[in-house]
TITORKE-535348 format. One record per residue (C-alpha): residue number from 1; residue in one letter; x, y, z. Coordinates in Angstrom, 3 decimals, padded with zeros to 6 digits. Example, Ala and Ser with C-alpha at 12.3 -4.5 7.8 and 13.67 -1.06 7.14 Angstrom:
% residues 2
+-----+--------+----------+----------+----------+
! num ! residu !        u !        v !        w !
+-----+--------+----------+----------+----------+
!   1 !      A !  012.300 ! -004.500 !  007.800 !
!   2 !      S !  013.670 ! -001.060 !  007.140 !
+-----+--------+----------+----------+----------+
//
This chain:
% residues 228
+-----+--------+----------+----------+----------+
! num ! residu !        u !        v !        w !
+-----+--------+----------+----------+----------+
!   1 !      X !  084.984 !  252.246 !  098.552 !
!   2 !      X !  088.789 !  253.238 !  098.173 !
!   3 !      X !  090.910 !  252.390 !  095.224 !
!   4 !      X !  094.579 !  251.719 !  096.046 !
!   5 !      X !  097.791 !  250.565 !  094.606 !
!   6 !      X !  099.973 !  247.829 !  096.058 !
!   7 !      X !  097.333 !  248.298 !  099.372 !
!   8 !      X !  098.374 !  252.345 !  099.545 !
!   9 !      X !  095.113 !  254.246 !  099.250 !
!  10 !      X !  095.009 !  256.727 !  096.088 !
!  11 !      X !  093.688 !  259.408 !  098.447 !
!  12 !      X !  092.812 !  259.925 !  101.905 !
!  13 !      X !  090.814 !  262.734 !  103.322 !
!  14 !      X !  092.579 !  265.576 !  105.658 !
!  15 !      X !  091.991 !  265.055 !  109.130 !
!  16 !      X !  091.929 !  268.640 !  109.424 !
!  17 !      X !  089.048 !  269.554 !  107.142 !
!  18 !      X !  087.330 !  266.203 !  106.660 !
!  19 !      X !  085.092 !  267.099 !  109.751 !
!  20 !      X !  083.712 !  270.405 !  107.807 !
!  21 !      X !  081.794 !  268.049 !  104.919 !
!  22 !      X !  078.592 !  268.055 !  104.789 !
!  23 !      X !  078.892 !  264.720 !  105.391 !
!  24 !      X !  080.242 !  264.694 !  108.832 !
!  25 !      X !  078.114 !  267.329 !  110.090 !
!  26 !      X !  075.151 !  265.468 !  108.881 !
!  27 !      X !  077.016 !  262.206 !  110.734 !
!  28 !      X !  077.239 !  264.323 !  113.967 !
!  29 !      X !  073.716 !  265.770 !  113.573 !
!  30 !      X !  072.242 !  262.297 !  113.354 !
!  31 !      X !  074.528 !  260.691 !  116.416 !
!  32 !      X !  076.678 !  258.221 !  114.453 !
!  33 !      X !  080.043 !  258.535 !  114.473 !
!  34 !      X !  081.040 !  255.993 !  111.796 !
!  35 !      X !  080.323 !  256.042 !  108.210 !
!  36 !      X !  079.585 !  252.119 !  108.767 !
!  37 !      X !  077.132 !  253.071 !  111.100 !
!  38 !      X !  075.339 !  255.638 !  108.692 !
!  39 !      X !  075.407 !  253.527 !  105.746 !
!  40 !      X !  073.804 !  250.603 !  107.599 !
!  41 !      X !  070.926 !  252.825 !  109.009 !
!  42 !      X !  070.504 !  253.993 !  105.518 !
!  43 !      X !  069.490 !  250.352 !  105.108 !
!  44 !      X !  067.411 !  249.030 !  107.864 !
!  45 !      X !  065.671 !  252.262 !  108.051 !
!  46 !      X !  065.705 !  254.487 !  104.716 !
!  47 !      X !  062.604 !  256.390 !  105.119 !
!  48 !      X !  063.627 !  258.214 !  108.203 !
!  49 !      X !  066.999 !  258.263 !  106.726 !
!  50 !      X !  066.377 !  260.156 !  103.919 !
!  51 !      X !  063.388 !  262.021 !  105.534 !
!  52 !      X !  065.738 !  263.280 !  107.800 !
!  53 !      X !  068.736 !  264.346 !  105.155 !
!  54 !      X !  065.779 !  266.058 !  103.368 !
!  55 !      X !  065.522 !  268.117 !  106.256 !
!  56 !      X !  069.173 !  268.451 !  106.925 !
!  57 !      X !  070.264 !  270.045 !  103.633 !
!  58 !      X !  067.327 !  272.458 !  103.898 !
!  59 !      X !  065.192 !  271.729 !  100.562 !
!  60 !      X !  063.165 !  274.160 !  099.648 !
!  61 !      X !  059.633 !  272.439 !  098.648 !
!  62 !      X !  057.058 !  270.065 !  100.228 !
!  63 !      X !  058.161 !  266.967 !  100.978 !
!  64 !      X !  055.210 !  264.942 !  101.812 !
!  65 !      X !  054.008 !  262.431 !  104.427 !
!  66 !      X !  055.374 !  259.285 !  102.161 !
!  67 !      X !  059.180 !  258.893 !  101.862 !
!  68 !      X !  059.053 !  255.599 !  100.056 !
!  69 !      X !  056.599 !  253.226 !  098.684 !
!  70 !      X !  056.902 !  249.737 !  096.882 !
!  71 !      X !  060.467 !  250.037 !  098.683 !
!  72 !      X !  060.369 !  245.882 !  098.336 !
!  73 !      X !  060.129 !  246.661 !  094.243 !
!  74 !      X !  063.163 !  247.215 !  092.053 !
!  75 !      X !  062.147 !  248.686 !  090.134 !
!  76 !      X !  058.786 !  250.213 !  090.693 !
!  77 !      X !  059.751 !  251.520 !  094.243 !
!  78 !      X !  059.163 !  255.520 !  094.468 !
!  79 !      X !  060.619 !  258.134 !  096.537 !
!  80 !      X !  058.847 !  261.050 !  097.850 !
!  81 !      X !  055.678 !  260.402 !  095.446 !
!  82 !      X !  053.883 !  263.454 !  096.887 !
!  83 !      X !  056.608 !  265.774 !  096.563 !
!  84 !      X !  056.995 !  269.259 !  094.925 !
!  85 !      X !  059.942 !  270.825 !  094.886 !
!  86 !      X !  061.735 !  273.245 !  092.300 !
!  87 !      X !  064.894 !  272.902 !  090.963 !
!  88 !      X !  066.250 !  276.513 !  090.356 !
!  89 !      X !  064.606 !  277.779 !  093.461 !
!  90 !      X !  066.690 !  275.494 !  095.402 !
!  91 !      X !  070.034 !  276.284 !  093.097 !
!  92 !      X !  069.295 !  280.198 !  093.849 !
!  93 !      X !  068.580 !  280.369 !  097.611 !
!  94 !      X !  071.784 !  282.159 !  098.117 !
!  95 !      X !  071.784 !  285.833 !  096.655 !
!  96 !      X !  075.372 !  286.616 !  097.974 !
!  97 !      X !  078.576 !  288.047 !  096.562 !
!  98 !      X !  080.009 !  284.642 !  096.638 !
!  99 !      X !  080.786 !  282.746 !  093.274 !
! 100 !      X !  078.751 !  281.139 !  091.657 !
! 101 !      X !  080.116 !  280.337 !  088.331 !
! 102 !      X !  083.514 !  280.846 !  087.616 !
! 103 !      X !  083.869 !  280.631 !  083.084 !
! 104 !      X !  087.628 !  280.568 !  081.412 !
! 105 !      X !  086.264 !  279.958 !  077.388 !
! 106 !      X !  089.915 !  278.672 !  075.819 !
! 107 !      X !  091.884 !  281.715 !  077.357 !
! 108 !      X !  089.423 !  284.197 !  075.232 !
! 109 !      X !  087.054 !  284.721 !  077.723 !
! 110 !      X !  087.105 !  284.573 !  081.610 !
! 111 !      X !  084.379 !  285.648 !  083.397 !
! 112 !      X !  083.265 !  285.162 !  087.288 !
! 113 !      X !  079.569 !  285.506 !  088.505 !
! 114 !      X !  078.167 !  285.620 !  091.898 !
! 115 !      X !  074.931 !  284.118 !  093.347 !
! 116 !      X !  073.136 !  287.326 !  093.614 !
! 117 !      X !  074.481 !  287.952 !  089.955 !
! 118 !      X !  073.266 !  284.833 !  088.581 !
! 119 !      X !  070.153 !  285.278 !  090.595 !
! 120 !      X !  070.139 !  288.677 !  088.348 !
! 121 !      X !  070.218 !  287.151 !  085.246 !
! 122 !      X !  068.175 !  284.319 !  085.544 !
! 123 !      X !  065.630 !  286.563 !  087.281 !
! 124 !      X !  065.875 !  288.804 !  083.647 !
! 125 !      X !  065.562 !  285.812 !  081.266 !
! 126 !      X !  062.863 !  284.613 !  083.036 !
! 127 !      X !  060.602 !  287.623 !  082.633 !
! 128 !      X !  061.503 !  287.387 !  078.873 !
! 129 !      X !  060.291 !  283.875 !  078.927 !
! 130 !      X !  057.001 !  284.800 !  080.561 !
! 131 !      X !  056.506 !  287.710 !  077.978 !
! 132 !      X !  057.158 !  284.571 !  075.241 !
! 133 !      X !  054.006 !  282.740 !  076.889 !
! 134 !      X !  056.120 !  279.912 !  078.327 !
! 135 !      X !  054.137 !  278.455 !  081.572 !
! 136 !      X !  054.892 !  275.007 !  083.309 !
! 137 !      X !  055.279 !  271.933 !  081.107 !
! 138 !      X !  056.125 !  274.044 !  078.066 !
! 139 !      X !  059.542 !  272.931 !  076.332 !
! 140 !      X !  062.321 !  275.441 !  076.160 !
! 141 !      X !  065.186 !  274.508 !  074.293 !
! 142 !      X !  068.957 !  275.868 !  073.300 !
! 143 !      X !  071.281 !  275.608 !  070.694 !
! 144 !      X !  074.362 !  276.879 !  072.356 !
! 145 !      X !  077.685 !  276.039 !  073.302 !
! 146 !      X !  078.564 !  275.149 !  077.078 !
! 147 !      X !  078.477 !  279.071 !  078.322 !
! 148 !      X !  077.686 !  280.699 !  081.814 !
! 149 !      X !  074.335 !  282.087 !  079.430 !
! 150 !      X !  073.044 !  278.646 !  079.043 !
! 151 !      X !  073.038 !  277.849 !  082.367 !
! 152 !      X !  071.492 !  280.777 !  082.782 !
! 153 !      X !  068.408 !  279.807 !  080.477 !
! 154 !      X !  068.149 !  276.580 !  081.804 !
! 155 !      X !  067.536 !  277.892 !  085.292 !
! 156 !      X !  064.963 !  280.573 !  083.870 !
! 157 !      X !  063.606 !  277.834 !  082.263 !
! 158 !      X !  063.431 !  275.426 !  085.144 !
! 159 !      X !  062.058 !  278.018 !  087.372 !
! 160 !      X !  059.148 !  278.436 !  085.288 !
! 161 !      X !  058.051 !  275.008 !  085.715 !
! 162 !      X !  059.220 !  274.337 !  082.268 !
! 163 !      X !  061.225 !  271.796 !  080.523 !
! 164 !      X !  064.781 !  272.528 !  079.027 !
! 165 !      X !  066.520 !  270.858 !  076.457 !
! 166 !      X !  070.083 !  271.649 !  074.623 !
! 167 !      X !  072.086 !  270.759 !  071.272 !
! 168 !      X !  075.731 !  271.852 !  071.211 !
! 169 !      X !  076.501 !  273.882 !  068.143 !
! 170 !      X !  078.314 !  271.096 !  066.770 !
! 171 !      X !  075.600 !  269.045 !  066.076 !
! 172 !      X !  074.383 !  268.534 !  062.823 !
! 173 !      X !  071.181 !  270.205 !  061.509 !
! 174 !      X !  069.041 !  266.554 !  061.320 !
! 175 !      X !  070.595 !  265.642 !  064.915 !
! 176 !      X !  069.157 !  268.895 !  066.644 !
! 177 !      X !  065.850 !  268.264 !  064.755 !
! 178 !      X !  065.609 !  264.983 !  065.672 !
! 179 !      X !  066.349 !  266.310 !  069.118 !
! 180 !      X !  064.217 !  269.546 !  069.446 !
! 181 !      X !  061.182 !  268.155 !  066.445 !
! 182 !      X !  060.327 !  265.163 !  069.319 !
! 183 !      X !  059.487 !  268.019 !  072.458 !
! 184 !      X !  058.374 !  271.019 !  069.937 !
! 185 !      X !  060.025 !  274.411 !  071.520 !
! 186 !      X !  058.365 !  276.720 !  072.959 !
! 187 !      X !  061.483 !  279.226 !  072.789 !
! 188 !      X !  064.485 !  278.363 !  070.700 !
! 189 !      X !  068.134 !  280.070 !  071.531 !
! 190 !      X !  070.876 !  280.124 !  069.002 !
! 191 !      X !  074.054 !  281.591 !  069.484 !
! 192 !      X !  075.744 !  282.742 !  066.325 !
! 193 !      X !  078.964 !  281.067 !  066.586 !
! 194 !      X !  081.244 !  279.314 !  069.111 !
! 195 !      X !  085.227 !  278.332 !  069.714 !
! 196 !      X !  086.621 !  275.691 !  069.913 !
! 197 !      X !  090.628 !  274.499 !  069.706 !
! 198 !      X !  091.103 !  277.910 !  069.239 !
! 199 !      X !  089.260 !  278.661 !  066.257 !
! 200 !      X !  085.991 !  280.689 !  065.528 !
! 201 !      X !  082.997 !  278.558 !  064.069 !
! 202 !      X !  080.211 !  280.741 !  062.300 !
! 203 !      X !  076.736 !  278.655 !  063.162 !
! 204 !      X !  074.510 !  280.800 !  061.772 !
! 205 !      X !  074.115 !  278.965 !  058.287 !
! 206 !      X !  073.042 !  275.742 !  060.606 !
! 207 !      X !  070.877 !  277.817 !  062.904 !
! 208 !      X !  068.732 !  279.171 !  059.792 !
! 209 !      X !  068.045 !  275.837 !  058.499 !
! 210 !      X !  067.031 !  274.744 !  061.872 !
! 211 !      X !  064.758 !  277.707 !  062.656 !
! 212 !      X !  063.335 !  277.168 !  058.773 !
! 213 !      X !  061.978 !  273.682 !  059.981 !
! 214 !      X !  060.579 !  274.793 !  063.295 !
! 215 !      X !  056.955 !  274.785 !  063.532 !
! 216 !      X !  055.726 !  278.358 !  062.310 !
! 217 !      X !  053.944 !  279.759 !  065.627 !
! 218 !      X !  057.160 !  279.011 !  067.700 !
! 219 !      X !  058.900 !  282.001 !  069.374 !
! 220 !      X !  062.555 !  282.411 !  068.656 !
! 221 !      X !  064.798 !  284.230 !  070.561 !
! 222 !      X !  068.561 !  284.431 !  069.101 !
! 223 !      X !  071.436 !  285.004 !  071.975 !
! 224 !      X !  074.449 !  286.321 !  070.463 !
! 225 !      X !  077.410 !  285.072 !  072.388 !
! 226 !      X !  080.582 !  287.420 !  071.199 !
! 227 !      X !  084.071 !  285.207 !  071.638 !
! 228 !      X !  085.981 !  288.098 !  073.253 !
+-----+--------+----------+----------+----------+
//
């Protein structure tokens, strides 16, 4: 679809670099030239279509013998109903010096990882997580701001098998228990404090009235997150 003003596209691709996408390679791969021509085999045919891009963009997992079943339902069709696949094992292939995350926290804080870094990291959360007993299906939740160490968590999480789920520090006390008192944590992180506009906010009060509502035999695991 392209948007345009007065029948002058917003944006057009450069010719230059628009044949380095993913999507053009994947267009040349698969022997059609035109988008139009993509898009309508994407139609007609859109198990081997997206049998094939599975293939093409290298996922890591199995992907089963069925692509699609019930494809005449909508809804109740399913894709790949046989497949296994997991999600931070497929974010962390690459263990490079190339960035991964690149974190600027309100001109306080700027901070640049790379894969094998984050692969690092997630790789020393995780073990924590085993020590903590969490297995697949457990729930692992955070109550942190939006910081390169939640990501972090989440993937550990997520390449457990486990389930993650997050509260911004904002939140109220009854919002994150209504939130976290539905899925019953495993592990619970709480950062002490967070900025925002330029201004310090001490969560801690919040965070103990939280953690005094938790079931008992949960683990707790507190991730102080200094603002400079």
């Amino acid at each position: 679809m392209t948007y345009a003003i007065d029948d002058q596209p917003l944006w057009k691709p450069n010719p230059a670099t628009v044949g380095d996408t993913r999507m053009a390679m994947f267009m040349q791969a698969m022997g059609h030239g035109r988008y139009a021509d993509l898009w309508q085999w994407s139609v007609d045919q859109p198990e081997d279509f997206w049998s094939r891009l599975w293939d093409f963009c290298g996922a890591v997992g199995e992907k089963g013998t069925e692509i699609l079943v019930d494809r005449d339902r909508m809804p109740g069709a399913r894709w790949f109903p046989a497949a296994r696949l997991n999600y931070a094992e497929n974010l962390l292939q690459r263990r490079d010096d190339s960035e991964a995350l690149v974190f600027w926290g309100e001109d306080k804080v700027r901070q640049r990882t790379t894969r094998a870094q984050l692969y690092a990291e997630v790789a020393r959360f995780q073990s924590f997580l085993v020590v903590a007993g969490v297995g697949e299906g457990d729930r692992v939740a955070g109550y942190l701001p939006n910081l390169p160490e939640t990501l972090v968590a989440m993937l550990a999480t997520t390449a457990l098998g486990a389930i993650w789920s997050s509260a911004s520090p904002d939140f109220g006390v009854q919002g994150v228990l209504d939130r976290f008192g539905q899925i019953e944590p495993k592990v619970l992180f709480c950062a002490d404090g967070y900025l925002y506009g330029d201004k310090e906010f001490d969560a801690q009060e919040k965070a103990r009235e939280i953690l005094a509502q938790v079931e008992r035999d949960r683990k707790v695991a507190h991730a102080r997150v200094d603002a400079d």
